[in-house]
N, C-alpha and C positions, 0 to 999 in steps of 0.2 A: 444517025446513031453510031454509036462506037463500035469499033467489032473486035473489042478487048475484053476474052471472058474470060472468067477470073479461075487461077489456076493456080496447084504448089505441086512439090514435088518432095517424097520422104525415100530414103533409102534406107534399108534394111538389112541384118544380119538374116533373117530368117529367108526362109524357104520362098516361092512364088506359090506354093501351093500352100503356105501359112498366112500369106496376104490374100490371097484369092479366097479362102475359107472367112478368115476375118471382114472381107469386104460384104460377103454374101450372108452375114448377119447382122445386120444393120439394127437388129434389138438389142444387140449387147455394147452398141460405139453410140448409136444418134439416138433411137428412141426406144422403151419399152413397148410405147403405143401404138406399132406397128402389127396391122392384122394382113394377113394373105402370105403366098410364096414370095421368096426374095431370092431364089437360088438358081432356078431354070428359064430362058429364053421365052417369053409367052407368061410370066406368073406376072400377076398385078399388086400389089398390093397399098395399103390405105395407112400414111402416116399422120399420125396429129399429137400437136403437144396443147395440152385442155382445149380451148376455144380461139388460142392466138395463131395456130397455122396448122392446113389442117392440104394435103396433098394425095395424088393416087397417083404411083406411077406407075410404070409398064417393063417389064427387062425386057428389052430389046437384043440384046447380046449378053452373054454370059459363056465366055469362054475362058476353061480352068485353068489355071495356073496367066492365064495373057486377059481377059479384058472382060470385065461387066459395063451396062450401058443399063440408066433407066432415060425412060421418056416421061416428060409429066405430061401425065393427061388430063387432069384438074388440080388445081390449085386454090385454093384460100388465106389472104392474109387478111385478121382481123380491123377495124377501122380504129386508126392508135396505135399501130404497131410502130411504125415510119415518122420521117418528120422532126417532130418535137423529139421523138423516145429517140431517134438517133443520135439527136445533140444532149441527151441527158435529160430532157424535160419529161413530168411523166402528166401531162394533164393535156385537153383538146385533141381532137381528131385530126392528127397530122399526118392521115391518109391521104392527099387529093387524085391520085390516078387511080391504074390499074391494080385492081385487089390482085388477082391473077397472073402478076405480070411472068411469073414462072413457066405458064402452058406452053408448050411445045417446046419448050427446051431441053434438054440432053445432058443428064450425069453421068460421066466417065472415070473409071478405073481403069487407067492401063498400069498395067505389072508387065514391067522389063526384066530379064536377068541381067546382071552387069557384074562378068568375074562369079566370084563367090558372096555377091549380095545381091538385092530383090530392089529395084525401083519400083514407087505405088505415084503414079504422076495422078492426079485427082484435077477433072475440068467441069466445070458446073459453063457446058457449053449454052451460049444464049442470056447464061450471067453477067451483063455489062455494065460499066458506068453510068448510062444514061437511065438505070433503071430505079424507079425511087428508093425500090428496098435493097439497092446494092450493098450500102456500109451496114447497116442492120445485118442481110444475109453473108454477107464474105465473113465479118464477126462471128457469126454462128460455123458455118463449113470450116472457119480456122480450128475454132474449137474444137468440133466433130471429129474435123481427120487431123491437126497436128497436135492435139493430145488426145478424143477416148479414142478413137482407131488406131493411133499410132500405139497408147496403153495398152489397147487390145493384142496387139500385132507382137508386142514386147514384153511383155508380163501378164499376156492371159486375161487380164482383168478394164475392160473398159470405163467409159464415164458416160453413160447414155441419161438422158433424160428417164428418169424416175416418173411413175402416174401421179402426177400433179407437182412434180418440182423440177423449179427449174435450175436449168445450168448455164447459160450464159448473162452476163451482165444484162443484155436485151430483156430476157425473159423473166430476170431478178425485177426489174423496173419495173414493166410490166403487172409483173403479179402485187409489186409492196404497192399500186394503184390502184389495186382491188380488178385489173384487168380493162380498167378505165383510163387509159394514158389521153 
């Protein structure tokens, strides 16, 4: 297996304490559908966008202004999501592995200061190539963190997924399937 996770890097005019706030509400950049704490070391909380991915993770670290960490502790990706729906196709169960293949891996915000601007380096650790839902998920975290968290971070106003609509090209497909890819 590869040990190439998938990783970007945004710099910022803004503060580390205006990345570090923006990271630590992940309902206003990734999802509405988020229930539980997302702020302090020890809070768990349960992400899902309708029935296509449905996650619980753990903060593990949560330190202000320098670094959040989630751990996934369960994972769900629907059957259909992979596959076909990666290449554009949106019909047959182009699932064959790991629904899960997310658990025990490790999401990172580190926030650097650099001079007078704020580095937000984002590692979705354990994210690799050989994982089926790689191009499916690197698509979506592009989305997430280099526009609504980067919108968040820069004009206050994110692009999270909405209760029942969706925002990436992935989740568009998906849905005009009736959720049946």
């Amino acid at each position: 297996m590869s040990n190439q996770n998938f990783s970007v890097a945004l710099l910022f005019d803004q503060s580390p304490a205006a990345v570090y706030e923006a990271v630590i509400n992940p309902r206003a950049w990734w999802s509405e559908e988020i229930a539980g704490g997302t702020a302090k070391a020890g809070d768990v909380f349960d992400y899902h966008f309708e029935d296509i991915h449905r996650a619980k993770m753990k903060l593990t670290e949560s330190v202000p202004d320098k670094r959040v960490v989630w751990h996934v502790l369960e994972n769900e990706f629907k059957p259909g999501l992979f596959g076909e729906a990666a290449a554009g196709h949106v019909k047959g169960d182009g699932f064959e592995n790991d629904k899960a293949e997310w658990v025990d891996t490790h999401v990172v915000f580190d926030i650097i200061k650099e001079n007078d601007k704020t580095r937000l380096r984002f590692t979705h650790d354990g994210l690799v190539p050989d994982y089926e839902c790689y191009d499916v998920c690197i698509n979506g975290w592009k989305h997430y963190i280099q526009e609504s968290l980067y919108s968040l971070i820069t004009t206050g106003q994110g692009k999270p997924n909405k209760t029942g609509r969706p925002m990436t090209v992935n989740e568009e497909q998906f849905n005009a399937a009736g959720g049946n890819m």
